[in-house]
C-alpha positions in Angstrom: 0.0 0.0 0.0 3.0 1.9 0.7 4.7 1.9 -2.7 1.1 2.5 -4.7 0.2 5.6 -2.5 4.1 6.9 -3.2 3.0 6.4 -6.9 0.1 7.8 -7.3 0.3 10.9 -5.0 2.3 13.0 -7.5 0.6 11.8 -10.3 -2.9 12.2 -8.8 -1.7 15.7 -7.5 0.0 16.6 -10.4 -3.4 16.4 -12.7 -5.1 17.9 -10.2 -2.7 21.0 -10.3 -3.1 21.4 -14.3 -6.7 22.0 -13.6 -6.3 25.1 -12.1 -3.1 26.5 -14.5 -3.5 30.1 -13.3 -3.1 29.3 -9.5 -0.7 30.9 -8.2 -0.8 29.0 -5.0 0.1 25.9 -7.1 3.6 26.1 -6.7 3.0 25.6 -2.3 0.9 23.0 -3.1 3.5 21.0 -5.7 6.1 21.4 -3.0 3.7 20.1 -0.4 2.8 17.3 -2.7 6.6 16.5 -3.7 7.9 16.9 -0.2 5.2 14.4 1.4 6.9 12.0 -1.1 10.1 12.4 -0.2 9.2 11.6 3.5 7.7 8.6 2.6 10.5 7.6 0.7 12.5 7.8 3.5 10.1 5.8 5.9 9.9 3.0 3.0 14.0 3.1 3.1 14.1 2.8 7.1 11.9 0.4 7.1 13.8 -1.5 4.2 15.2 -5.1 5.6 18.1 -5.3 2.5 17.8 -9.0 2.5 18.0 -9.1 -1.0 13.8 -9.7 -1.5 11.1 -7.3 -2.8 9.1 -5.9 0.0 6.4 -3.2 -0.1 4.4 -5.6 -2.2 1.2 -5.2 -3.8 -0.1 -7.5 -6.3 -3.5 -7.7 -7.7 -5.3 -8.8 -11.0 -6.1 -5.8 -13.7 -6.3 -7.5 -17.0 -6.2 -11.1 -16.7 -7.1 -12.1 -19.6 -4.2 -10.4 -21.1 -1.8 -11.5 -18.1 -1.8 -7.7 -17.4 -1.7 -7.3 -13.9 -0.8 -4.3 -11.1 2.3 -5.7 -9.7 4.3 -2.9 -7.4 7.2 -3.2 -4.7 10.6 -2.0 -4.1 13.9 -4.7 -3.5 17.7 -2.9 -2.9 17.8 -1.6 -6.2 14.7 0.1 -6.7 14.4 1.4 -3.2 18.1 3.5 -3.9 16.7 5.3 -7.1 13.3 5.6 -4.9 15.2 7.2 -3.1 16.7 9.9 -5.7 13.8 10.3 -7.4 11.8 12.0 -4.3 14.6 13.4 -2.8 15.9 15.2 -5.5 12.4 16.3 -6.6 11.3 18.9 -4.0 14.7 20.1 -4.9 14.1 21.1 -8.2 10.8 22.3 -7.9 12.3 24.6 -5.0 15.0 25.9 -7.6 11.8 27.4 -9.8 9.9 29.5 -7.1 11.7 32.5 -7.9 10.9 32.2 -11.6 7.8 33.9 -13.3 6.1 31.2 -15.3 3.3 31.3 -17.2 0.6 28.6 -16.5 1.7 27.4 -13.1 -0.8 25.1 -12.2 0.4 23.2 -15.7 3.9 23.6 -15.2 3.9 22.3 -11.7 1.8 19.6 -12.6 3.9 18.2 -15.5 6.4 18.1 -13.3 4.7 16.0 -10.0 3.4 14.2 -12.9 6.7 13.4 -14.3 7.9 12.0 -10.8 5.4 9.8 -10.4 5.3 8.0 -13.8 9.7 8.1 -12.8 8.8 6.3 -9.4 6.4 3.9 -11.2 9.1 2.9 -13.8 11.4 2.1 -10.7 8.4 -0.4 -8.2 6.7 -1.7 -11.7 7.2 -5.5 -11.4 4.9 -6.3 -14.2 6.3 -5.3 -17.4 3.2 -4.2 -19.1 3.1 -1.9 -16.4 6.5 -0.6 -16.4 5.8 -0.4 -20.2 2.9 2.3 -19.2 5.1 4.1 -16.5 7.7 4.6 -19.1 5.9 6.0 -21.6 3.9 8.1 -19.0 7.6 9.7 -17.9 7.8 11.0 -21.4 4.5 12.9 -21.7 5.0 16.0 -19.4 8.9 16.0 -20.3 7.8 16.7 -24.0 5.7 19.4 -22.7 8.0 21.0 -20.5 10.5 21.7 -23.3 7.8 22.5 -25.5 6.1 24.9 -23.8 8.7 26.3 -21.2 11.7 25.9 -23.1 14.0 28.4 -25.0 15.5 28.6 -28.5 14.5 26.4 -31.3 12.7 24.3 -28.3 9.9 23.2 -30.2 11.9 21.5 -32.9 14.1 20.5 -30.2 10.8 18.8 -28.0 9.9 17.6 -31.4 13.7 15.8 -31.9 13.2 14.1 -28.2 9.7 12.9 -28.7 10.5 11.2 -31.9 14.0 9.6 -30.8 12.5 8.2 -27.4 9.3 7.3 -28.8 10.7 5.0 -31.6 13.2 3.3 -29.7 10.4 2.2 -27.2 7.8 0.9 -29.7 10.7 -1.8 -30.8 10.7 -2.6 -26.6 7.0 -2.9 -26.8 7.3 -5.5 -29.8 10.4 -7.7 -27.7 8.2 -7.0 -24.1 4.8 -8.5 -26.1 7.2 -11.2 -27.5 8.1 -12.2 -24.2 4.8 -12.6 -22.8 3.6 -15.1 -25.5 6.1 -17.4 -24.1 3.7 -18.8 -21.3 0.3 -19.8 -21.9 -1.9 -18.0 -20.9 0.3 -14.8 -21.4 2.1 -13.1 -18.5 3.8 -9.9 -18.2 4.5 -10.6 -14.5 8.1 -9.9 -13.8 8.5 -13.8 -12.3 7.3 -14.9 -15.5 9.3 -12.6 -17.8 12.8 -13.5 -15.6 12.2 -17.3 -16.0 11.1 -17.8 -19.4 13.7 -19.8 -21.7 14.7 -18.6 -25.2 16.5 -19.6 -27.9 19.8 -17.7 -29.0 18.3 -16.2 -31.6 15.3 -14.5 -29.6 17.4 -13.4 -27.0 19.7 -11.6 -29.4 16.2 -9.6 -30.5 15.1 -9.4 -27.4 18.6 -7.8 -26.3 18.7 -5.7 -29.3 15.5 -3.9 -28.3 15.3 -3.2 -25.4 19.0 -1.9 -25.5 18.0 0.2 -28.3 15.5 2.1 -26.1 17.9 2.4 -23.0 20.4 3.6 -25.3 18.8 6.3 -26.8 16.8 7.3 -23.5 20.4 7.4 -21.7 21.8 8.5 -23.7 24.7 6.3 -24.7 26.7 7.3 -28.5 25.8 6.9 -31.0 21.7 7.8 -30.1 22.8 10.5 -28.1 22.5 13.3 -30.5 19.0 14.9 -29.0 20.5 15.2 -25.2 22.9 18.5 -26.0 20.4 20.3 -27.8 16.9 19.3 -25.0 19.4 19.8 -22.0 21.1 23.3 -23.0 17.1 24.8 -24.5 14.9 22.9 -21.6 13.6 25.3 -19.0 16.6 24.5 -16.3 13.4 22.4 -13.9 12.9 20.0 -16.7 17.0 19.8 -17.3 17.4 18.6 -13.9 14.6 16.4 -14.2 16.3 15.0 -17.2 19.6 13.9 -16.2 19.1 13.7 -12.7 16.6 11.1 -12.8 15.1 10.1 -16.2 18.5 9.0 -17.6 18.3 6.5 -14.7 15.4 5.1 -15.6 17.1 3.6 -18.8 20.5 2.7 -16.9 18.5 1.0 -13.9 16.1 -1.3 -16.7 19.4 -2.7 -17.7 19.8 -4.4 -14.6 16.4 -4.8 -13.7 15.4 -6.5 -17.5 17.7 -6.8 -19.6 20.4 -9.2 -17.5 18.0 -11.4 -16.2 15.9 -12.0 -19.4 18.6 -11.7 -21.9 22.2 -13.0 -20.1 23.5 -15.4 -22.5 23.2 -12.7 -25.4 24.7 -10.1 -23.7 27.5 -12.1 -22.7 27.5 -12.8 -26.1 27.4 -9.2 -27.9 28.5 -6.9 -25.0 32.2 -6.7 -26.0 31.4 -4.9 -29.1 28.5 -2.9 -26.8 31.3 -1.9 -24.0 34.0 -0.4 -26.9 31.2 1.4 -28.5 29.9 3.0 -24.9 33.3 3.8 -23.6 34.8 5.6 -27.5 31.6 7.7 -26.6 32.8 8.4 -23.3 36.2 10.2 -24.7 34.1 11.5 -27.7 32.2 13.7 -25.7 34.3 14.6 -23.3 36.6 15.4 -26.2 33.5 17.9 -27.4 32.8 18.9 -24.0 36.5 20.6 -24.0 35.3 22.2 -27.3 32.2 24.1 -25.8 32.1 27.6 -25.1 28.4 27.3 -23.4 28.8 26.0 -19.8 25.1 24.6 -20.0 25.8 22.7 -23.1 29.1 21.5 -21.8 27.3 20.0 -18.4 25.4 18.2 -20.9 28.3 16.3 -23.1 30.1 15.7 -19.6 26.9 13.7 -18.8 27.0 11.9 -21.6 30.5 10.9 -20.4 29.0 10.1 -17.2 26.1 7.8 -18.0 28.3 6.4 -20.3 30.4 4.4 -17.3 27.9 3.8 -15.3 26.5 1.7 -18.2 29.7 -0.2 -18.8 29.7 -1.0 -15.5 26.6 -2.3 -15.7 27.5 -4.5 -18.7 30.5 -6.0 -16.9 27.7 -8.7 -15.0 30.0 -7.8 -11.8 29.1 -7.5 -8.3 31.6 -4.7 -7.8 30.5 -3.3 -11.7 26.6 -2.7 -10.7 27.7 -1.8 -7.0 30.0 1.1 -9.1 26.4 1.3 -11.4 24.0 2.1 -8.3 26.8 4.9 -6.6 27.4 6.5 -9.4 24.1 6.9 -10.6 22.9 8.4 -6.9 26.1 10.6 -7.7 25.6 11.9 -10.6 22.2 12.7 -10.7 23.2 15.1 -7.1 25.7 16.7 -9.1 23.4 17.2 -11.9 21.0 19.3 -10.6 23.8 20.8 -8.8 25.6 22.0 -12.2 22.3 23.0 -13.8 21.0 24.7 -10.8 24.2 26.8 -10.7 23.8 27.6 -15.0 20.9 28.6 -13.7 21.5 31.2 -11.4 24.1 32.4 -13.9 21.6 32.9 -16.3 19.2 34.8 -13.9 21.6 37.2 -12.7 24.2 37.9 -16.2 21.5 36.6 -18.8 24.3 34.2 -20.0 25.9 31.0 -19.9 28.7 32.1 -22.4 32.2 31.2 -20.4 33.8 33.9 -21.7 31.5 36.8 -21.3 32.0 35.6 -17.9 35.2 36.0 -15.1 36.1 36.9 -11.9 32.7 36.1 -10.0 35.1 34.4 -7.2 36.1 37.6 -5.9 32.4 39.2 -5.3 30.9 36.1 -4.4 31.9 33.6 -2.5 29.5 31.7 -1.5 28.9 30.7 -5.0 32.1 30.1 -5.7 32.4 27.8 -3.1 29.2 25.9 -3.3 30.5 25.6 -6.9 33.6 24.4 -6.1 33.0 21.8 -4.0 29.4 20.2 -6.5 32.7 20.5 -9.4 35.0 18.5 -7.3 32.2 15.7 -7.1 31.4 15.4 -10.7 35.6 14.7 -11.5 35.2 12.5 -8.9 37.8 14.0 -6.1 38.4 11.1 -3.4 36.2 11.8 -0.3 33.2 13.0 -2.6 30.0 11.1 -3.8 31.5 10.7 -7.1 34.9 9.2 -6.2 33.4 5.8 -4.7 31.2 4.6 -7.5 33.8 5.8 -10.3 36.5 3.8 -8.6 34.6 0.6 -9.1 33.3 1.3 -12.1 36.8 1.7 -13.5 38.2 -1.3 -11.4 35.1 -3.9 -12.9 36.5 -2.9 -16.5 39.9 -3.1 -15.9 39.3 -6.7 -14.2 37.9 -8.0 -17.4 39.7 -6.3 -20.7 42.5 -3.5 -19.7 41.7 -1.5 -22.9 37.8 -0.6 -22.0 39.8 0.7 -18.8 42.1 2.9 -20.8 39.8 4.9 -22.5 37.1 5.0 -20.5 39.7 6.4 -17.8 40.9 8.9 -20.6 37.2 10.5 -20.5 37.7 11.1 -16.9 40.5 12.9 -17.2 39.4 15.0 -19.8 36.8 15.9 -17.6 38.7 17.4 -14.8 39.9 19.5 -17.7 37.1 20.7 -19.1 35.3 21.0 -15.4 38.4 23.1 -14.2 38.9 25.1 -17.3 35.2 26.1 -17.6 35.7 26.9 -13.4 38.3 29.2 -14.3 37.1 30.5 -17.2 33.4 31.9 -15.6 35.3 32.2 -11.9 38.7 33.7 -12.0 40.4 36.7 -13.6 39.2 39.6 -14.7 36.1 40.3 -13.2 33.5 41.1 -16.2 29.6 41.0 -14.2 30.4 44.1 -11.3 26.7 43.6 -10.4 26.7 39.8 -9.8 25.1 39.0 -6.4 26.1 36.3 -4.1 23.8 33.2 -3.1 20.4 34.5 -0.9 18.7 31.9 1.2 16.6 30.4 -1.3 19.5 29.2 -3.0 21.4 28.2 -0.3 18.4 26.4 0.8 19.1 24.1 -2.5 22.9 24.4 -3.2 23.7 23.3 0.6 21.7 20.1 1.0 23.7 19.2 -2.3 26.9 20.2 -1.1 26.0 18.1 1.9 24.9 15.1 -0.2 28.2 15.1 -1.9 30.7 15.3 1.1 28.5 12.6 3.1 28.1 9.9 0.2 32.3 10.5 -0.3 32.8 9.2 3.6 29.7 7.2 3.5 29.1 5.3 0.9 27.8 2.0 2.8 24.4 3.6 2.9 23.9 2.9 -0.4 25.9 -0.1 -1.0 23.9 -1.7 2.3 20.7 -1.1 0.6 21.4 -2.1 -2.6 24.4 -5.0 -2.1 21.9 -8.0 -1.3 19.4 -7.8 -4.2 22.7 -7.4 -6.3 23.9 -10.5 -5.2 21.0 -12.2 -5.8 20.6 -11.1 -8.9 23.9 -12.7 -10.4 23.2 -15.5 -8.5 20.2 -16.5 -10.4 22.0 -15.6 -13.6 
């Protein structure tokens, strides 16, 4: 009962809200909404035994004649992006109060929306189900860029809609596939991780469903619509993006794809792992290249997701323990970055580097919070990025020395590119005299981060406690 009411609460609320689009006591309400959410998510997590089972259960019969049914609960793993999801959601909602929009009964209602169909990706247990959550999560994020966004954003809404659409109608052929193996059908996850195929239908099966986790991701080569929907998004809908939606792909690798297809992608994933980590160096490569420090955030992401999905591909215990840090990780120091492109934006009306400079020297409070969500995304020991990277690296090494190499080059390049773009909009010359140091509304966002990142560096048990048992037990049954 639990999980469903943690479910449907946003998305309930979040319809609601879109009635009324010019409230403008919507934005209280959202917030209200969100934060109840996030205390429940916590509750759920204490409450969590990590024995490796699913717990918060709720199964019931919705369409049995089609083996549909509303299967919900949270193990180890989902319970950690449970976690992110409605943690980092009252977050970003928060970084929009002092915004003017337009419809804000609609805009805040997309967004609880998008949160809820995000949490029901993450306790869906039947896959018709998660099929519906998935699809769901994409809705209000089309419309956010669409209606909210800047630049060529419809084209660019347009772009994503297309891309992630397509890649999940071939996922809705492999998951219908899969549910005509038992008789009568089944979508029910027990089902789905115990059917037997041949070589030939797990290879399709593999194929497509990777095809839509690689382009939601994004992994190269489908990556091409993240730079352009990250950099002309409203910065909300950004943060919603990569700190949470991108996980939704890198989590359904683990939750579908190695239990359902393991001999295949034993099989294929060599070629899969040198084609992830040449993308890592290829945009961090272009990342160097970019003068706009909202667009470069974006390719460094790329790079990010990029080993966390390597990782995953490794089938090691240390590999997906590297997969579930990192993932908490970055998608902290996502809305971090974007939140701080964002009050850049709000107080020079630019994210050019080098119209900016100096800023260090008038404000330091920015500079520091800066600072320290920078030293997490390269990944500086004793930050939230250092542990899950570290394992990451080590799980690729421990099986071909090469994927290592390059995938390690893209972290390097990205403590150039994050210092040099730090120095480029911080130091020197000071060129924006008026700039303004943090008030309280963004300390009240920028210091929980900052706080998320040191903790998770010295403590990263508290995730690896939750998740480490239903990790175990998952490549034990493979």
């Amino acid at each position: 009962m639990l999980t469903t009411f943690l479910l449907f609460l946003p998305i309930i609320g979040g319809f609601i809200l879109t009635l009324f689009p010019g409230s403008k006591a919507t934005r209280w309400q959202a917030l209200f909404i969100s934060a109840v959410a996030a205390a429940l998510s916590v509750y759920m997590a204490w409450s969590f035994v990590p024995t490796g089972g699913t717990q918060f259960e709720m199964n019931l019969a919705w369409l049995p004649s089609l083996g549909i049914g509303y299967h919900v609960g949270a193990d180890g793993i989902s319970m950690v992006l449970l976690l992110l999801t409605n943690l980092l959601s009252p977050l970003i909602l928060l970084s929009t109060f002092k915004q003017k929009n337009e419809s804000e009964g609609l805009y805040y209602g997309l967004m609880l929306m998008m949160q809820g169909a995000m949490t029901g990706v993450f306790v869906a247990l039947d896959l018709f189900l998660y099929y519906i959550f998935w699809e769901l999560a994409l809705i209000p994020a089309y419309f956010l860029v669409l209606l909210w966004g800047s630049g060529q954003h419809r084209r660019t809404a347009l772009k994503f809609f297309i891309y992630t659409l397509l890649g999940s109608l071939l996922m809705l052929v492999a998951i219908i596939f899969l549910s005509q193996q038992w008789s009568p059908a089944s979508f029910d996850i027990s089902n789905v991780h115990s059917v037997s195929l041949s070589p030939e239908a797990e290879t399709f099966v593999l194929l497509a469903f990777m095809l839509a986790y690689a382009i939601k991701i994004p992994l190269f080569p489908f990556h091409t619509w993240q730079p352009d929907t990250y950099t002309q998004a409203p910065t909300a809908g950004t943060m919603l993006l990569s700190g949470v939606m991108l996980k939704m792909g890198l989590y359904s690798i683990i939750r579908w794809v190695l239990p359902v297809a393991p001999n295949a992608l034993m099989e294929h994933r060599t070629w899969m792992i040198w084609l992830i980590v040449i993308g890592i160096a290829y945009a961090s490569i272009i990342a160097i290249q970019q003068k706009d420090l909202k667009r470069l955030f974006a390719y460094s992401s790329i790079a990010h997701v990029g080993l966390i999905a390597a990782g995953i591909l490794t089938m090691s215990t240390e590999g997906l323990m590297g997969s579930m840090l990192q993932m908490v990780a970055h998608g902290i120091n996502a809305v971090g970055l974007f939140y701080i492109c964002a009050i850049l934006m709000e107080r020079t009306q630019t994210n050019e580097i080098a119209a900016l400079g100096g800023i260090r020297n008038i404000a330091p409070w920015f500079a520091t919070t800066y600072f320290v969500v920078l030293l997490g995304s390269v990944a500086l020991p004793l930050t939230n990025g250092f542990p899950g990277e570290f394992m990451l690296l080590s799980s690729l090494f421990q099986l071909n020395w090469g994927w290592s190499l390059v995938a390690g080059s893209g972290v390097i390049l990205g403590a150039v590119y994050m210092f040099k773009s730090y120095q480029g909009v911080m130091l020197g010359e000071i060129k924006v005299s008026s700039f303004r140091d943090l008030d309280n509304w963004d300390k009240a966002i920028l210091i929980p981060i900052v706080i998320a990142i040191v903790l998770m560096g010295i403590l990263p048990n508290v995730i690896t406690r939750i998740a480490q048992p239903s990790i175990e037990q998952l490549l034990q049954s493979l």
